[in-house]
C-alpha positions in Angstrom: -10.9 -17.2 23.0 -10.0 -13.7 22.5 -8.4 -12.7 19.8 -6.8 -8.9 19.2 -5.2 -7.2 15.7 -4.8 -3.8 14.8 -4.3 -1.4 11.7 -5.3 1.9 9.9 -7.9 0.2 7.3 -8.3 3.2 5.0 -9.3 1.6 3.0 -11.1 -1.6 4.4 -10.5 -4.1 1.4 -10.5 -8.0 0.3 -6.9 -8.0 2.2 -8.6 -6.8 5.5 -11.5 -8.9 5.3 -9.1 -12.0 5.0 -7.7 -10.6 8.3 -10.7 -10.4 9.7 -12.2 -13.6 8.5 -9.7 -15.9 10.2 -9.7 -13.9 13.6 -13.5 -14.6 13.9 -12.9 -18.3 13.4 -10.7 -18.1 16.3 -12.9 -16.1 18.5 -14.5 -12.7 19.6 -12.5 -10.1 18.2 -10.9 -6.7 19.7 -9.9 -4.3 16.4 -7.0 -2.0 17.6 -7.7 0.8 15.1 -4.9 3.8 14.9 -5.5 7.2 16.7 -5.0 9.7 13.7 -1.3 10.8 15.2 0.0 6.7 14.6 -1.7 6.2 11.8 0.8 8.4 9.7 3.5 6.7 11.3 2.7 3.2 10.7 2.7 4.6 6.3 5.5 2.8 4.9 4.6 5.9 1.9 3.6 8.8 2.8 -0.7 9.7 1.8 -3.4 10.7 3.7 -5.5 9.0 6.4 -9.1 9.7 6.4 -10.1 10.8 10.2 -10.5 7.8 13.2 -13.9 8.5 13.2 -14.7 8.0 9.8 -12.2 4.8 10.1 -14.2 3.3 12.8 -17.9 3.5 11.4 -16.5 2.0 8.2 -14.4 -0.6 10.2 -17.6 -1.4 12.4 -20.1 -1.9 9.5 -17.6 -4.3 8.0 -17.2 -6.4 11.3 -21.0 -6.7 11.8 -21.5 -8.9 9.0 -18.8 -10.8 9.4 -19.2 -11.4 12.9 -22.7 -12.2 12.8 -21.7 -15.0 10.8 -19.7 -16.6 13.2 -21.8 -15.8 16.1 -19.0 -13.6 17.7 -18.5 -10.5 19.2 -16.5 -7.4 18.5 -15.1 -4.4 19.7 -13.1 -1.7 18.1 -10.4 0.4 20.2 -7.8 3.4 19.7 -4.7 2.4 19.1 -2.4 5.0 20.5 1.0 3.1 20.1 2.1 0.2 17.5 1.8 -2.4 19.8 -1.8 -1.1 21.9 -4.0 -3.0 23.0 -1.9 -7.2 21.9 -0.2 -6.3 25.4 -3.2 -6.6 27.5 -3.5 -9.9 29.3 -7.1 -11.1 28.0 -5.7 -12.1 24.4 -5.1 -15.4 23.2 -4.5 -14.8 20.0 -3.0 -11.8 17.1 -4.0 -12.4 14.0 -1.5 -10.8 11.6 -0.2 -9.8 7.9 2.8 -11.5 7.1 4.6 -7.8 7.2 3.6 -7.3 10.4 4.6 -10.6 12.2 7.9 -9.3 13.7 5.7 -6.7 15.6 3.9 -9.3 16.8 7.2 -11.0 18.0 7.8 -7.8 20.0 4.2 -7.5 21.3 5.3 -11.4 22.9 8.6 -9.9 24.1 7.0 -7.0 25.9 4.1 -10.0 27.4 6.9 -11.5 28.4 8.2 -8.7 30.5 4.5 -8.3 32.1 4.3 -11.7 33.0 1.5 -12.6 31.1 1.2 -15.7 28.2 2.4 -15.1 24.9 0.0 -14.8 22.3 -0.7 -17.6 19.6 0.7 -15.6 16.2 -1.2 -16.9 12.9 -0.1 -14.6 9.8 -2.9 -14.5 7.4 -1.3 -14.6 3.9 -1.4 -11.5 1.8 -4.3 -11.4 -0.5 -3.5 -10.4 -4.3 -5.0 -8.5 -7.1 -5.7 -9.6 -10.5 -2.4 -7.9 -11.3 -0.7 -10.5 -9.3 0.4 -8.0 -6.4 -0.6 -7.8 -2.7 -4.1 -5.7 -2.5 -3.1 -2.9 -0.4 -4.7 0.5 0.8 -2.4 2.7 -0.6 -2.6 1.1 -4.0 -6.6 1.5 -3.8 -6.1 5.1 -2.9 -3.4 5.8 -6.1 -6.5 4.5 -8.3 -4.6 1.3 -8.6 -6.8 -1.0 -7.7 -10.2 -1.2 -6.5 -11.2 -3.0 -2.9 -11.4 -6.4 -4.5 -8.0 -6.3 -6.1 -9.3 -5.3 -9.8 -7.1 -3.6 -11.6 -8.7 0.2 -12.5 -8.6 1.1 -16.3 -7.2 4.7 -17.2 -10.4 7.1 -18.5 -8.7 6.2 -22.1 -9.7 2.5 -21.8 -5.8 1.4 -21.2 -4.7 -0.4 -17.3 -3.2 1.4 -14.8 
């Protein structure tokens, strides 16, 4: 089976490796990762995006492990528009954070409209922090968090 899903992962973090967990139990994996002109866009706030490259050799030294555990195969790809590379016919599956299932609704929609068979959605559930809240990039790069979901202390000793 092939499986596709797509983000900026900038940080890569606990949340990410969920994502990526479950779509190598499925199958071999396609990464959609944004070009650096979406990956602004797809910032519900506004912060900066290290470049694609940097993104992809981070992305692809997390994936080797991972997939050499499941004896599965990957490939990382520029995403140049929200809904990339899920529209291709090969695809079987999108693997998904729960904010991000109604784009994979409208990848299906636009499958649809290609001919080709709509893709089996599974939402991966958010992963949370210590803190209670979903681990999340930007709260990693505001100092927030670290990539596990620990809260950071201030330099005064006091949480964040």
């Amino acid at each position: 089976m092939d499986v596709a899903l797509g983000g900026t992962f900038d940080p890569v973090h606990d949340g990410h490796r969920q994502l990526f967990e479950r779509a190598f139990e499925l199958g071999d994996v396609t990464v959609g990762l944004t070009s650096d002109d979406l990956a602004p866009k797809t910032r519900s706030v506004e912060r900066s995006v290290r470049s694609f490259e940097h993104r992809k050799r981070a992305l692809e030294s997390e994936l080797e492990s991972i997939a050499a555990d499941y004896d599965r195969a990957f490939e990382v790809r520029e995403l140049e528009s929200p809904t990339g590379i899920a529209t291709e016919p090969q695809f079987d599956y999108l693997v998904v954070s729960p904010e991000t299932k109604g784009g994979g609704e409208r990848i299906n929609e636009i499958r649809q409209e290609r001919g080709h068979d709509p893709l089996e959605i599974v939402v991966v559930p958010h992963k949370l922090a210590e803190d209670g809240n979903i681990i999340s990039s930007t709260r990693i790069v505001h100092g927030e968090i670290d990539e596990h979901g620990n809260v950071v202390e201030d330099t005064d000793g006091t949480d964040t």
